[in-house]
N, C-alpha and C positions, 0 to 999 in steps of 0.2 A: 228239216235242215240238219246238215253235220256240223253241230258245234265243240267245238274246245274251249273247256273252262283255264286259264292259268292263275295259278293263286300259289301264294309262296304260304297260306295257309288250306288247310282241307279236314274232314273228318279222318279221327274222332276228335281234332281240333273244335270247339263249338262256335262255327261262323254260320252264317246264314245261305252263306251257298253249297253246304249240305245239301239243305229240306228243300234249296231251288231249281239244282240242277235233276232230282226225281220228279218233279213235276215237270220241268220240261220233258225229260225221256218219256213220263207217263202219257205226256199229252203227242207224242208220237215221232218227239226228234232223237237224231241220235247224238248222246251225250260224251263226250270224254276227256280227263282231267291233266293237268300238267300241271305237279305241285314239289315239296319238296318233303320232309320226315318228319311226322307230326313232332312238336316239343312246345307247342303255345298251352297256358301261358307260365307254366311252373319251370321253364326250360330243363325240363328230363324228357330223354324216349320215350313215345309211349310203348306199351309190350310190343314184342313183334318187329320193332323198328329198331336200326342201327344208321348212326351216321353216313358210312362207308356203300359206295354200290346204289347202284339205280333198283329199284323194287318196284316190280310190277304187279298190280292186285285188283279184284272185281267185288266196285260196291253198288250195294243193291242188287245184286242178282248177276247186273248187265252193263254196269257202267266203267270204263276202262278207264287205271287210274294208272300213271308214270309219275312217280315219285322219284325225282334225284338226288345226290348225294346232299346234305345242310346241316351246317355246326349247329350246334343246338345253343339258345339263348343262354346256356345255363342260369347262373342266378342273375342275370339282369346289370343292369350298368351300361354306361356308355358303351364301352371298350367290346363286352360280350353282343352288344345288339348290332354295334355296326358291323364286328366280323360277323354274324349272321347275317345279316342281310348282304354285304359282299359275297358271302357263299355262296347263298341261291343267284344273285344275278353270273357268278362265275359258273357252278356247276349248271345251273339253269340254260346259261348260251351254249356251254360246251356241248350239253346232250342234246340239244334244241337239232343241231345237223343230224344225228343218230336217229332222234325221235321222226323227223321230218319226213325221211325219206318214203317217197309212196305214199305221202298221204295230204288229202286236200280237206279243205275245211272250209264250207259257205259263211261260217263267220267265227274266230278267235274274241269271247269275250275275256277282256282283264279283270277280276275281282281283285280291287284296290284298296283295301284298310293299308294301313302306315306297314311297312313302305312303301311309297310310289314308283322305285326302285323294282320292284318285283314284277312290272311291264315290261322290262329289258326283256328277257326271251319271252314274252311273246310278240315285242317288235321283230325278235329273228327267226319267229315261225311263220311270222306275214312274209317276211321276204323269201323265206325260205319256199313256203307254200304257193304265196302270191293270192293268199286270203287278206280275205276282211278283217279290219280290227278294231275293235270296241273297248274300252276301257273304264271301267264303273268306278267314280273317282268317290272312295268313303273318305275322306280325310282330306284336307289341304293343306300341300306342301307349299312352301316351307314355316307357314304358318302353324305347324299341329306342331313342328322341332321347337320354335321359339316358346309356343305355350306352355308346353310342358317342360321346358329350360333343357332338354335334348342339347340343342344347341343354342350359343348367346351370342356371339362373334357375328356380328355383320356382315362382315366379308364375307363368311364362310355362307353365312342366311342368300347372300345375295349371288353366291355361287350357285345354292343349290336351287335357284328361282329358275336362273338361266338352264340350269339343268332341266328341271321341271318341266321347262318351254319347250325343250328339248324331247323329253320321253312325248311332251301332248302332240307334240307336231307331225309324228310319223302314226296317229291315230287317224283311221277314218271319221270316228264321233265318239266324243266320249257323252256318258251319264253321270249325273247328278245325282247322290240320295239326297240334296237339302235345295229348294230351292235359292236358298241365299248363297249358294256356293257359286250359281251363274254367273254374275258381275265379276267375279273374283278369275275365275277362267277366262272369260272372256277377254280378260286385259292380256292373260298371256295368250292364249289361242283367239282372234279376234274372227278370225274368218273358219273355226272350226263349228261343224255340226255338234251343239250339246244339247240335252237330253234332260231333265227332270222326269229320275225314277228312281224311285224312293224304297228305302227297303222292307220287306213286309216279314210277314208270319205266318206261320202255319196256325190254321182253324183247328186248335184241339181241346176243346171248353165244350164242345154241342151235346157231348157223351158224358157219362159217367163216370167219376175218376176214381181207382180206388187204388190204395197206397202202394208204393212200388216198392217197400220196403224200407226204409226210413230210419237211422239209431232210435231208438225206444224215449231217451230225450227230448230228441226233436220232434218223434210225434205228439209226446207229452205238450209240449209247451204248444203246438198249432193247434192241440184239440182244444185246452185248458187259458192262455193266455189271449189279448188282445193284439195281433201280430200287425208288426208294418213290417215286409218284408222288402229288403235290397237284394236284387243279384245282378252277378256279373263281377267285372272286374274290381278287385279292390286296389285302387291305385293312384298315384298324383293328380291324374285327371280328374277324378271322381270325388275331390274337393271329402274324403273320409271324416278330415276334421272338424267340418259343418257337423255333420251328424253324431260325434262324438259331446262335439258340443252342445248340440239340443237334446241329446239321451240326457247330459248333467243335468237339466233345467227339467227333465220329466221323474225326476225319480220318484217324486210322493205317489206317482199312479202305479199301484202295487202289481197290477196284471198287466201292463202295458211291456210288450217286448219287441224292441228295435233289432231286427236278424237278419244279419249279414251272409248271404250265399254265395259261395266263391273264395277266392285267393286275390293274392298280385302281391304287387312289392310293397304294398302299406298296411298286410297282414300283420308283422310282426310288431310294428308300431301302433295297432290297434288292440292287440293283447297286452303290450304295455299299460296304454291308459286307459282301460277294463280293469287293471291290477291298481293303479296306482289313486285312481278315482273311484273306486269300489262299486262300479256301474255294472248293479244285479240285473239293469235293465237291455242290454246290450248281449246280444247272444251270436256267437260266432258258430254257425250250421256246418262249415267245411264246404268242399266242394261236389258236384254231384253230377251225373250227367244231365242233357238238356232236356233229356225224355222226361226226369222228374218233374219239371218244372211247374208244366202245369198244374200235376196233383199239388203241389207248395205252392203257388198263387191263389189254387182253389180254397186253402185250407185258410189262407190270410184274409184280415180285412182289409188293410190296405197296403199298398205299391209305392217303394221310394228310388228316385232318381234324384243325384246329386251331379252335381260338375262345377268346375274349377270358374272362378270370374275371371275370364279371359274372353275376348273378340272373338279367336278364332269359335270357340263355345259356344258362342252365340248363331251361330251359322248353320251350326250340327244338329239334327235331333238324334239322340242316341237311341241305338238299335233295341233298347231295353224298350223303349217307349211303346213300339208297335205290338208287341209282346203283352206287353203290362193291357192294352188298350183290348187285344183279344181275351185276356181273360175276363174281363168283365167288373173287373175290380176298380176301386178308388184308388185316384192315383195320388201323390204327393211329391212335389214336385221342387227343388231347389236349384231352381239354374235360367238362363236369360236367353230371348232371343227366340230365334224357331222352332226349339223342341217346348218350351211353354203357351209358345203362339199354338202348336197341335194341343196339347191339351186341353189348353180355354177354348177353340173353337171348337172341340170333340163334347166339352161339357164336362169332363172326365176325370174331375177335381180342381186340388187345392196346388196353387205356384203361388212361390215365393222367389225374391232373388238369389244368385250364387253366393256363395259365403255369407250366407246372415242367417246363423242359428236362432237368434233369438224368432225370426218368422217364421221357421219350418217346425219351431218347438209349438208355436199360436198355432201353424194348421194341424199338428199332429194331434193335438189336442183338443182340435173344433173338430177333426174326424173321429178320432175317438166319442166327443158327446152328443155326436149324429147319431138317431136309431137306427138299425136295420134296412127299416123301408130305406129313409133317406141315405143309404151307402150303395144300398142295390142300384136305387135310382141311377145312383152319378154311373155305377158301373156299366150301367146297364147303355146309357147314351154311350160313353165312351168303347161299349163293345158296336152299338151299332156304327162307330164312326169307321172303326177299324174294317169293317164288312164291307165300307164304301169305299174306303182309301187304300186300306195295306193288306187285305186278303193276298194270301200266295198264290191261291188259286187261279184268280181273274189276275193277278197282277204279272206269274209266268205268263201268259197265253199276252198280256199287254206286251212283255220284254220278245215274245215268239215277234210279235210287228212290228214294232221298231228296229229291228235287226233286220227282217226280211226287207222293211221298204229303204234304210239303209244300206243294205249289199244292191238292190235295184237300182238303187241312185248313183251309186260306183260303178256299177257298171253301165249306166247310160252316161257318164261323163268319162267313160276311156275314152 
């Protein structure tokens, strides 16, 4: 098949449809990308990149990437994120006629994290093309603005529904990462084809990991300490506070160290109350690329996922999950709803509710005076669940049929 990816994020951004669109091309389609200037999620360029100008470049060897002009998030805030995201959907339509010309496409997927907004050109490369279009919905609008207090305004929440309705309706099918997200589409698109497919991971535990180079530090404390390790985003979603608060309640445990991978906007707020709380327990690693990761989950003994008590929360499994699940590691787990229901049916540790420190302090705790055997164990069930459900491998070649028997169905209903 000739596919287009559109994502208003792309590598060396760290998303998931990096590692997926190289297994599609591996498994023998041809791939290519319509995105905008990497600056997730520190809002800086990355090297190489400038605001200004369409840049064109090939990743992986062979894969064709059109990157248009986008304000970069800078530091974050309302004001700076919504003029990003108007960017790309302006610079995005404008190049969309330029990009289009001469070229056809068996199916246009949308990779959808927040903004949903970021569909707009490639609704005007379906019309342009008179392709297929699919839309892989990570997030739910305008539920994900409300939760994270983005936006409060009703009015505005209830404008941007209608809008929502709006971008799902010119989709041929969209996809689900959560199956609890169904019902919720389904009200705005009722007669739309959707899709439960869920986001996976790359298999990279089977092999031998040896350090990618690491501050001297940090590899000090993963050889030497008792590690629960966080990564990803550090931010409002990610309910930071919970964990801050159950590092206060573990201090007597001398080797135990709670380590933070990554950034976001509740970085600086987390180096605060590490100073003002004198939490020797709390280790801020920085941020790293994705390739490290695994050697850092391999070095840890167990895996922490946190998120905010909110509904829309409850809906989501976050993309760290399937990650955490292929390393083979215990998990630990503070949040409600579907991504706890994956771990309890995986086996794969310990869940507690969102915001209740005092419970995530109990299981960090009951994982810590687990032996070896007993951590392997749990890890070991939750790698194999990963193998069945969220492998990359099987789960491209899954995303290669849904797509093919979708554009088949479109075209037996012209």
């Amino acid at each position: 098949m000739d596919i287009l990816i559109v994502s208003q994020y792309f590598w060396p951004e760290p998303f998931i449809i990096n590692d997926l669109v190289i297994k599609m091309r591996d498994q023998g389609h041809n791939v290519s990308i319509f995105t905008g200037k990497p600056n997730y999620p520190d809002g800086n360029y990355y090297v190489g990149y400038k605001k200004s100008g369409v840049q064109e470049e090939i990743y992986d060897n062979d894969i064709a990437v059109y990157r248009v002009p986008l304000r970069s998030r800078n530091t974050g805030g309302a004001k700076n994120l919504i003029l990003n995201y108007l960017s790309f959907i302006w610079f995005g339509t404008v190049h969309a006629f330029k990009f289009s010309k001469k070229k056809q496409f068996d199916s246009i997927l949308v990779f959808a994290p927040s903004p949903i907004t970021s569909a707009i050109p490639g609704i005007f490369i379906k019309w342009l093309t008179k392709s297929h279009l699919s839309i892989w919905v990570q997030d739910l609008w305008p539920e994900s603005l409300s939760a994270t207090g983005f936006v409060k305004n009703k009015f505005l929440l209830s404008c941007v529904r209608k809008f929502v309705k709006g971008i799902y309706s010119f989709s041929d099918m969209l996809l689900v990462q959560s199956k609890a997200f169904i019902p919720q589409i389904e009200h705005l698109s009722p007669r739309k084809e959707i899709v439960y497919y869920p986001n996976s991971a790359k298999d990279e535990f089977s092999q031998d990991l040896t350090s990618p180079g690491l501050p001297a530090e940090f590899e000090e404390i993963l050889n030497t300490d008792f590690c629960v390790v966080f990564a990803g985003n550090i931010g409002t979603a990610q309910s930071i506070e919970t964990i801050i608060a159950a590092a206060k309640q573990l201090q007597e445990i001398s080797d135990l160290k709670i380590v933070l991978v990554g950034s976001g906007s509740q970085l600086d707020w987390v180096k605060q109350q590490i100073n003002n709380l004198d939490l020797s327990n709390v280790y801020l690693a920085g941020r790293f690329p994705s390739s490290y990761m695994p050697y850092v989950f391999s070095k840890s003994q167990a895996l922490l996922v946190t998120l905010k008590k909110d509904e829309i929360f409850t809906l989501t499994v976050p993309c760290k999950v399937q990650a955490y699940l292929a390393a083979g590691k215990p998990i630990i787990a503070a949040i409600d709803g579907e991504g706890a229901k994956v771990i309890e049916e995986a086996k794969a540790g310990f869940t507690s509710p969102a915001e209740a420190p005092e419970y995530l302090a109990i299981n960090i705790k009951k994982m810590y005076d687990l032996s070896e055997v007993e951590r392997a164990k749990i890890g070991e069930s939750g790698r194999n669940y990963f193998l069945q459900h969220f492998e990359m491998e099987s789960q491209s070649e899954r995303l290669i049929s849904i797509l093919q028997n979708s554009v088949t169905k479109r075209k037996h209903t012209k």
